[in-house]
C-alpha positions in Angstrom: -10.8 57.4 27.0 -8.5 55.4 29.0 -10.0 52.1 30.9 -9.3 51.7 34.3 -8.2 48.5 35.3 -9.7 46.7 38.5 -7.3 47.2 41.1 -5.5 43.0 42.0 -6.7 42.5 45.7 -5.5 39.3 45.5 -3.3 37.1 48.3 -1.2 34.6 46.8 -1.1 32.1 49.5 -4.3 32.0 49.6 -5.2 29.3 47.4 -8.0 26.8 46.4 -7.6 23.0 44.7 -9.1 21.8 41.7 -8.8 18.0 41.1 -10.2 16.0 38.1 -10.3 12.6 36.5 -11.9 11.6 33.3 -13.8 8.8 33.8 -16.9 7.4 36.4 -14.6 4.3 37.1 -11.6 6.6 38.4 -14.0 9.3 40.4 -15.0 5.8 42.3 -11.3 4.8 42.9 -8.5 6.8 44.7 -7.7 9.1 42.3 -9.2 11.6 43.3 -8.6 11.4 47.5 -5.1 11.2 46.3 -4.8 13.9 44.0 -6.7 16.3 47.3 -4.3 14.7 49.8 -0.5 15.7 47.3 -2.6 18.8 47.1 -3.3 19.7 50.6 0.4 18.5 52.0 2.0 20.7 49.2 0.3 23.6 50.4 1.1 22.8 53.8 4.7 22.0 53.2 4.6 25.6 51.4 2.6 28.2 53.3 -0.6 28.1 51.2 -3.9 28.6 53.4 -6.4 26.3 51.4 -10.0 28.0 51.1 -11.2 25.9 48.8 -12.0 22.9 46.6 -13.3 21.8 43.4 -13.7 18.3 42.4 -14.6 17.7 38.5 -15.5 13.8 38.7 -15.8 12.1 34.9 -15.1 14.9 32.9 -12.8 15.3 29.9 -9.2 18.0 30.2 -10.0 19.3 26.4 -13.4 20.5 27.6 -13.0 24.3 29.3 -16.9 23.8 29.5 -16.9 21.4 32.8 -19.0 22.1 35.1 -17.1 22.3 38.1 -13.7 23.8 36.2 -16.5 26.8 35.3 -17.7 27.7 38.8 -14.2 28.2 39.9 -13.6 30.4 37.4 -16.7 32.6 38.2 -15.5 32.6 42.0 -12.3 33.6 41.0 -13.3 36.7 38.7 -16.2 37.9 41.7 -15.6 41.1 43.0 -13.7 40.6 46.3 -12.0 37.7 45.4 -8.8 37.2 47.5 -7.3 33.7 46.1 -4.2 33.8 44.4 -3.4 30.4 43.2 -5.3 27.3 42.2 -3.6 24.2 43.2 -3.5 21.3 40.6 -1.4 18.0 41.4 -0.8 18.1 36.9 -1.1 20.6 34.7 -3.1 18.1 32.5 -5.2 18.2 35.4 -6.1 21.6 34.8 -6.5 21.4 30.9 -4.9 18.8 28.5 -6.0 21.9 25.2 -2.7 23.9 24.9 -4.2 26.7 23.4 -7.7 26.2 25.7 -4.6 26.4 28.8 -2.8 29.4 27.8 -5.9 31.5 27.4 -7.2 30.5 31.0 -4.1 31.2 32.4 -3.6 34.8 30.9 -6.9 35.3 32.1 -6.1 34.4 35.3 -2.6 36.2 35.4 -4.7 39.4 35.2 -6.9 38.8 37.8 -3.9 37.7 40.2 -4.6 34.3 40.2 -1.9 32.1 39.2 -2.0 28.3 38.5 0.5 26.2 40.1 1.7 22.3 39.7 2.2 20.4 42.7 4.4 17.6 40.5 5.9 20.3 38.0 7.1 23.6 39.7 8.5 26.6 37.8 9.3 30.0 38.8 7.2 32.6 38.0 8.8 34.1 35.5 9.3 34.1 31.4 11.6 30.5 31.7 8.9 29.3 34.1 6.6 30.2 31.8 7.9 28.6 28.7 8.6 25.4 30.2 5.0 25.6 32.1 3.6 25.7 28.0 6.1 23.0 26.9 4.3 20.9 29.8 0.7 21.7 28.4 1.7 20.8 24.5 3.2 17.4 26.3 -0.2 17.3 28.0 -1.8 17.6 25.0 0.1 15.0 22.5 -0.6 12.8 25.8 -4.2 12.9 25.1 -4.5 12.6 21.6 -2.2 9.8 22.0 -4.4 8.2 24.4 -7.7 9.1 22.6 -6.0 7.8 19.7 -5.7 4.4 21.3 -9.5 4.9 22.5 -10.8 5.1 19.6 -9.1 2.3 17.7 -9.9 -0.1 20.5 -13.8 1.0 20.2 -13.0 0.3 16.4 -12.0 -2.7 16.8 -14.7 -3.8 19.4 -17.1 -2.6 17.1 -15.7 -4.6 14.3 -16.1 -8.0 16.5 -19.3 -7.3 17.2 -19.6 -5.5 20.4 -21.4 -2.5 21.6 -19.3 1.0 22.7 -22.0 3.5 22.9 -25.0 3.9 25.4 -28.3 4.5 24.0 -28.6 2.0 21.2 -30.7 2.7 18.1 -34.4 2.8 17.6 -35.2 -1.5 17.8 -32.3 -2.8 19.4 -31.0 -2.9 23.3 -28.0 -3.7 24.4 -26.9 -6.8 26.8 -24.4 -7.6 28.9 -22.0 -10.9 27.5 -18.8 -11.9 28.6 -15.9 -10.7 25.9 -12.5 -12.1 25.4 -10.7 -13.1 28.5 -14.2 -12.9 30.6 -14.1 -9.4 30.4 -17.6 -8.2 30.5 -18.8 -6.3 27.0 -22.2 -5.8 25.6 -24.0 -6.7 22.4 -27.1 -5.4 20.6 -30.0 -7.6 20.6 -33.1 -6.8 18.4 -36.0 -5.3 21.0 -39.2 -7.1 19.7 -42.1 -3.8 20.5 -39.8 -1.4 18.8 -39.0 -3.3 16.5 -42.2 -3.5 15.2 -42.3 -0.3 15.0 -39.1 0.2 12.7 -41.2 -2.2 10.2 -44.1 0.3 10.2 -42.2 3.3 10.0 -40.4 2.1 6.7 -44.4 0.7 5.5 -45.6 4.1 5.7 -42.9 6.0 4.3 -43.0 3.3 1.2 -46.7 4.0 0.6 -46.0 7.6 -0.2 -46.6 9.3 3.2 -44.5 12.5 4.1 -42.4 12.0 7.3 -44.1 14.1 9.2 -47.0 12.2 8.3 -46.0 9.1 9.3 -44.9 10.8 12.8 -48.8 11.6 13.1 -50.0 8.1 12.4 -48.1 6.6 14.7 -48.6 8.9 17.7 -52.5 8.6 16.8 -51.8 4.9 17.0 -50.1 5.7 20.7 -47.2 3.9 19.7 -44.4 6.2 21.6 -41.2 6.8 20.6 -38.7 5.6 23.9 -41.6 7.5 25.8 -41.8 10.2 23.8 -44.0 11.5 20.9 -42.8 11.1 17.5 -42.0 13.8 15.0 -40.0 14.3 11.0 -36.6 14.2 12.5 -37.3 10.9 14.3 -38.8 9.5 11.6 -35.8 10.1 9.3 -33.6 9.0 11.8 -34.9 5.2 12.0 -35.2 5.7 7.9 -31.6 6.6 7.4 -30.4 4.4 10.0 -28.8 1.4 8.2 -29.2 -0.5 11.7 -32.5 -1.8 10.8 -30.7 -3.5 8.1 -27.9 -5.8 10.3 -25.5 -2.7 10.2 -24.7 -0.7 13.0 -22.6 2.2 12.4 -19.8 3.2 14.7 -17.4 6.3 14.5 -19.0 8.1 11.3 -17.6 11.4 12.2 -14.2 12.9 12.7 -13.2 13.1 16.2 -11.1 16.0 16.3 -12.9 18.2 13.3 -16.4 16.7 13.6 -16.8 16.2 9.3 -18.0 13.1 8.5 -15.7 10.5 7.5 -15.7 8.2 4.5 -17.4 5.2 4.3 -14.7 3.1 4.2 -13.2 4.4 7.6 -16.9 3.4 9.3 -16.8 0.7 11.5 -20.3 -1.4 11.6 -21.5 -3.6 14.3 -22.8 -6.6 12.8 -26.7 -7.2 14.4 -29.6 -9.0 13.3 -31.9 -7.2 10.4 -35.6 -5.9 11.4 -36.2 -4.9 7.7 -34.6 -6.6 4.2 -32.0 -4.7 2.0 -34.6 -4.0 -0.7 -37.0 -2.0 1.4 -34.0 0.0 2.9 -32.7 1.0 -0.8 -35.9 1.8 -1.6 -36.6 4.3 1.5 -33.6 6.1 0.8 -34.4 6.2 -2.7 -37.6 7.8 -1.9 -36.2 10.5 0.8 -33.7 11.1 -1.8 -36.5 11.7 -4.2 -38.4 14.3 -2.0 -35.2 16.0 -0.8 -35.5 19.3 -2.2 -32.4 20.1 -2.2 -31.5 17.4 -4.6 -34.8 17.4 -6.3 -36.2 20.9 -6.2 -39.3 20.2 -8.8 -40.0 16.6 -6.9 -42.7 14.7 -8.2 -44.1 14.0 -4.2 -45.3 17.7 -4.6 -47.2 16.8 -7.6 -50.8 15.7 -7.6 -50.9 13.4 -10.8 -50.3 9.5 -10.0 -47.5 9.2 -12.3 -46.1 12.6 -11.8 -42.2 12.5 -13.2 -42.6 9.0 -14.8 -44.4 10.1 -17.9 -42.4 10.9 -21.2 -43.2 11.5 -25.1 -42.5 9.0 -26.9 -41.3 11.5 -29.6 -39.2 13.7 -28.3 -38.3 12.7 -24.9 -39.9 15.4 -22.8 -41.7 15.0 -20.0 -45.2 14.9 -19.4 -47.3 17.2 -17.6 -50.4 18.3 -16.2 -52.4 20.4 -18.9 -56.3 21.3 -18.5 -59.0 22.0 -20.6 -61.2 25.2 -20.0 -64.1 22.7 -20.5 -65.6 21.5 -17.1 -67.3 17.8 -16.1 -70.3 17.6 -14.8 -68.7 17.8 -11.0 -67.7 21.1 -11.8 -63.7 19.8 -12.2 -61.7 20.4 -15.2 -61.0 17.9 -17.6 -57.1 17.5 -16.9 -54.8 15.3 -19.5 -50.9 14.3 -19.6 -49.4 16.0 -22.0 -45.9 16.8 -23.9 -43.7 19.7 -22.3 -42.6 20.3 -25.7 -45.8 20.0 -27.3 -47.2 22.7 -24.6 -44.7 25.3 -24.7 -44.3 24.9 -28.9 -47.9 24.6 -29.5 -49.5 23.6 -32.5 -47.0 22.9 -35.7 -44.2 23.2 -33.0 -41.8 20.9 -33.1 -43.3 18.0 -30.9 -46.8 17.6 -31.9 -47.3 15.5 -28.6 -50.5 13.3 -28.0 -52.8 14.6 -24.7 -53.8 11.7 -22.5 -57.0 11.9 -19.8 -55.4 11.6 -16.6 -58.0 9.0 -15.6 -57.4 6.8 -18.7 -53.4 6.7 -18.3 -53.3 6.2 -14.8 -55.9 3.8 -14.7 -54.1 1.5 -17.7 -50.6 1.7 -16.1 -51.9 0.4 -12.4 -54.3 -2.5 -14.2 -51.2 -3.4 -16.3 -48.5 -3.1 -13.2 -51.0 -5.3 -10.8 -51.6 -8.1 -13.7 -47.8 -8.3 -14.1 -46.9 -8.1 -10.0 -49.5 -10.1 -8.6 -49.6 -13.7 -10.7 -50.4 -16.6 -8.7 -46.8 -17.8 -8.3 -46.1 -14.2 -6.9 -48.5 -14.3 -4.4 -47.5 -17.6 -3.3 -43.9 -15.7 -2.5 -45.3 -12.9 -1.0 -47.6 -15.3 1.7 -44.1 -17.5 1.9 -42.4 -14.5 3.1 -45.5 -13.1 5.0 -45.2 -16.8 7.1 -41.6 -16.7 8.0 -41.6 -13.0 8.9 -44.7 -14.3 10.9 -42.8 -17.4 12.1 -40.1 -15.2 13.1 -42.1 -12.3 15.0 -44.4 -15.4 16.6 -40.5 -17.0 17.9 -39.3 -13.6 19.3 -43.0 -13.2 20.6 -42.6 -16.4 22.2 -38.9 -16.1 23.3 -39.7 -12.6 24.9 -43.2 -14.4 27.0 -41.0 -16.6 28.5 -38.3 -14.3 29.8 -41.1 -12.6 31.0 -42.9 -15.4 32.9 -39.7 -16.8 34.2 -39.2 -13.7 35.6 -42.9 -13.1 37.4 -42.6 -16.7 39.1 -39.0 -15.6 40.1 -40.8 -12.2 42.1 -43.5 -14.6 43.1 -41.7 -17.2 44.6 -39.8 -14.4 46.5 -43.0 -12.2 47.6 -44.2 -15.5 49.2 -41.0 -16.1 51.1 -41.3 -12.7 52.3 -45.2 -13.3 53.2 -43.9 -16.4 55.1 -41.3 -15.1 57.3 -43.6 -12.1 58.2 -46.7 -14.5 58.6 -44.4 -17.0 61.0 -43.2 -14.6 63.1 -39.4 -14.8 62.0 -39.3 -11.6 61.0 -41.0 -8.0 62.3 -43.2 -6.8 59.3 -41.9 -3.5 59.9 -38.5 -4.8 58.7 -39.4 -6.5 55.5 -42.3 -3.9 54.6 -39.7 -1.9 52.2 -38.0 -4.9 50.7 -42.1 -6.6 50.0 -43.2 -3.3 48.1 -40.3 -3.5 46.0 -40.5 -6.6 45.0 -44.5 -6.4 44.3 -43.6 -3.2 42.3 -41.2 -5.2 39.9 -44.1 -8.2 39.9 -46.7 -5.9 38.6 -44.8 -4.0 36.4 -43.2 -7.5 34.6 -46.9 -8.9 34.6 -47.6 -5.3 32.8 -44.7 -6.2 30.3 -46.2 -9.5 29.6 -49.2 -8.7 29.1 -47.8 -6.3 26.5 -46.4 -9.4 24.5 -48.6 -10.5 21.9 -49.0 -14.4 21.3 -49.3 -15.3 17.7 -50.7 -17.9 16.4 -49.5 -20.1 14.4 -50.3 -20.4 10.0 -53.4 -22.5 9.4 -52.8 -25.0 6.6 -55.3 -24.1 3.9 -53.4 -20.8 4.0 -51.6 -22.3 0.3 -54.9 -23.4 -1.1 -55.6 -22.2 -4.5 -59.1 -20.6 -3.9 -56.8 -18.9 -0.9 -54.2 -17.9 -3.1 -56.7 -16.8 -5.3 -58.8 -14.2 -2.4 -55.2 -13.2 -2.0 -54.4 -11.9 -5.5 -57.7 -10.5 -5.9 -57.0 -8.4 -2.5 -53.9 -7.7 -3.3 -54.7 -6.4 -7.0 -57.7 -4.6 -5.4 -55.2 -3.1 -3.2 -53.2 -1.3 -6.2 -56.6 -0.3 -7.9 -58.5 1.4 -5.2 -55.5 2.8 -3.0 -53.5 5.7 -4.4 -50.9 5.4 -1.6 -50.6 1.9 -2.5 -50.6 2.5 -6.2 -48.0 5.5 -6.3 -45.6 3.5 -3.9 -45.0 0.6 -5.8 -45.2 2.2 -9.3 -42.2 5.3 -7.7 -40.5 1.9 -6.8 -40.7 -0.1 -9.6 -41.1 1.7 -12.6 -38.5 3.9 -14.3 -40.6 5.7 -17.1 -44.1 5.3 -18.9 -43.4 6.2 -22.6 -46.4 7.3 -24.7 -46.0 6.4 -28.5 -47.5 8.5 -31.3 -50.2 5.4 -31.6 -52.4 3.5 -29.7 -49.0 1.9 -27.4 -47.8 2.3 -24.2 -44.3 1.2 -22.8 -43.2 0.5 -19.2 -39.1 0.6 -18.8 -39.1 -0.9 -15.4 -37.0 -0.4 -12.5 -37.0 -3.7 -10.6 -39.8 -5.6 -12.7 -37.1 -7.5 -14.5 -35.8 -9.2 -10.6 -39.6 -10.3 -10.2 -40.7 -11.8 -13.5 -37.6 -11.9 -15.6 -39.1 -10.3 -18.2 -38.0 -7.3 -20.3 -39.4 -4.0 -20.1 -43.3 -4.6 -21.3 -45.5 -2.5 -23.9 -49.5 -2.2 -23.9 -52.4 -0.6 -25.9 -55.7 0.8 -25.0 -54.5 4.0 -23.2 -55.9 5.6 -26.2 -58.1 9.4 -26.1 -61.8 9.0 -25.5 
């Protein structure tokens, strides 16, 4: 079957403009008027009616997706359409994408519509056309060029510290401050309420809870995300974020393919830490952990305490769940670690393995992990570093109520000016009516923000006592004992393996133990069968 063609109706003097800068700062300028003014006294000089124009302000030539560029393409393919050229003052006007250029144009070309350049005209013909591509590949080197240039300036402003993109990450914002030469730039300054938060979201992922998880503690809490409720990917956003640890990164993808570039072609913007190193390396130790991708048989998915940490001391084989057909008075089944090996090989197999009670095991490994972690002089670290973070928070706390309250007597003092000239008669109260409800609107809503500001108090003295040292290590211990969360965080953190011995011993190969106490890895008794 042979497809009939829409007959071209098409006039080619009529004729519509297009016109288009790149950037917000040049759609304010002249660029544009002037680009619509060489436009209309071309068409003029030439016999072209003009029907028509379409003004793309801030948009990108590589992109055929703008917004305006789009619509005229959709007039021009209507049925009825009788334009036969589009006017641009550049070809790079119309597209700076060689290939993106050529395919537009051929489109066109069969609907009669033929694009023409005010600064470069060619015949329409096979030369005009050759040399009207050499112009677009010109076009085109022009913008990578330029782009080129873009980005390594952005590189290099993000190296000394300064800000390129515009929403910054989850706990910062960014100010304005004068760069080199007085040129104004902006820098990232930690933002105290989301902050905060950034703290509790790496607490909650460290005590074992799932992302999602943590995304439905803290919107029970009603502690929004920029407005908005939280959820998984948000969560692992702020998690894999290495902002929260001083590092900012800038340009992690390629600009051209869009794969991710290598670490060492990252720029970072250098910014104050919410959260230390240590906690950082351990939350992405722990997502790497439960992703199950990397770690299909994870031990988050498992419900034994020590789940994955657990091996025979005789063979090397992990230990696992195994339960007795013989049930407890509760009506749950007696459950005991036990040897892989030992379980699949069975009796005379070639592990002969030695069956733990759950309880008993677990139970020995948390006593012995909290009487190691929380000595006296440990606890004395922990409430030193409780006190500066607290010293910190209470100076940013204080810091922020100031800026705040500086502020509200600023929109004061000026709401009573405004009262005065209206209550004096120097002014109609018609006139400053608008100007009064703005500025009581920005009073109320800074009073709102300072109330929001918590003031902290400062450390009462006894806190280094020893009877309160000694409340603290008893809480803390308590903590380890009684809380599973607790308990499976900091044993997944700090302890590599459990080894069970053919005897009465148990050994602890510890992960980070050895930073804390400086002792090597540590054995114990009395995990024995009962």
């Amino acid at each position: 079957m042979t497809r009939r063609l829409r007959p071209v109706l098409t006039d080619p003097s009529r004729a519509v403009v297009y016109a288009r800068v790149s950037t917000e700062e040049q759609a304010r300028g002249a660029s544009l008027d002037a680009q619509l003014g060489e436009a209309r006294e071309f068409a003029e000089r030439n016999g072209f009616a003009v029907v028509g124009e379409y003004v793309e302000r801030g948009a990108t030539g590589t992109d055929d997706r703008r917004p305006e560029f789009r619509r005229m393409l959709d007039d021009l393919a209507a049925p009825g359409n009788r334009v036969g050229t589009i006017l641009v003052v550049h070809t790079s006007r119309f597209m700076r994408d060689a290939a993106k250029a050529r395919v537009h144009k051929v489109q066109l070309r069969r609907q009669g519509v033929r694009v023409v350049s005010v600064q470069q005209p060619v015949e329409d013909d096979a030369t005009g056309r050759f040399v009207e591509g050499m112009f677009e590949l010109i076009d085109q080197l022009e913008s990578e060029q330029i782009g080129r240039r873009t980005r390594a300036g952005m590189r290099q402003n993000a190296v000394n510290g300064f800000w390129n993109g515009s929403r910054p990450p989850f706990g910062f914002r960014a100010v304005p401050v004068p760069g080199p030469g007085g040129k104004p730039k902006r820098k990232l300054q930690v933002e105290p309420a989301q902050a905060e938060l950034v703290g509790r979201v790496f607490a909650l992922y460290l005590a074992h809870n799932g992302a999602v998880e943590v995304a439905k503690r803290l919107n029970a809490s009603g502690a929004p995300y920029r407005g908005k409720l939280w959820d998984r990917d948000k969560v692992l956003r702020v998690i894999s974020n290495p902002a929260a640890v001083g590092r900012v990164p800038w340009g992690r993808r390629d600009p051209v393919t869009g794969a991710p570039l290598d670490a060492d072609k990252v720029a970072f913007v250098e910014v104050e830490p919410i959260i230390e190193q240590e906690l950082f390396d351990l939350a992405q130790l722990e997502r790497a952990k439960r992703d199950p991708d990397k770690n299909p048989g994870r031990a988050a998915t498992s419900p034994l305490l020590l789940a994955g940490l657990v091996r025979c001391g005789q063979c090397g084989a992990r230990y696992e769940l195994q339960t007795a057909g013989k049930m407890r008075p509760d009506g749950t089944r007696y459950a005991y670690y036990q040897c892989s090996a030992a379980r699949r090989s069975g009796v005379g197999g070639a592990c002969a393995g030695r069956p733990v009670p759950v309880e008993v095991l677990d139970r020995a490994v948390i006593d012995f992990l909290a009487r190691q972690l929380f000595t006296a002089p440990r606890c004395r670290v922990i409430l030193e570093q409780i006190v500066e973070r607290e010293g910190l928070l209470r100076h940013r706390a204080a810091q922020e109520r100031r800026r705040w309250e500086t502020e509200a007597r600023s929109l004061e003092t000026r709401r009573s000016k405004l009262l005065e000239v209206v209550e004096t008669g120097e002014m109609p109260a018609a006139l400053v009516a608008a100007r009064l409800k703005e500025v009581t609107t920005a009073l109320a809503a800074t009073e709102a923000k300072l109330k929001q500001v918590a003031v902290i108090h400062e450390t009462p003295p006894q806190l280094y006592a020893t009877e309160t040292l000694a409340r603290f290590e008893e809480m803390l211990r308590g903590a380890l004992v009684t809380d599973v969360g607790v308990a499976r965080a900091y044993l997944h953190a700090l302890v590599a393996r459990v080894v069970v011995g053919s005897g009465r011993g148990v050994e602890v190969l510890d992960r980070a133990q050895h930073r804390l106490t400086g002792s090597p890895p540590a054995r114990f008794g009395g995990a024995e069968r009962r």
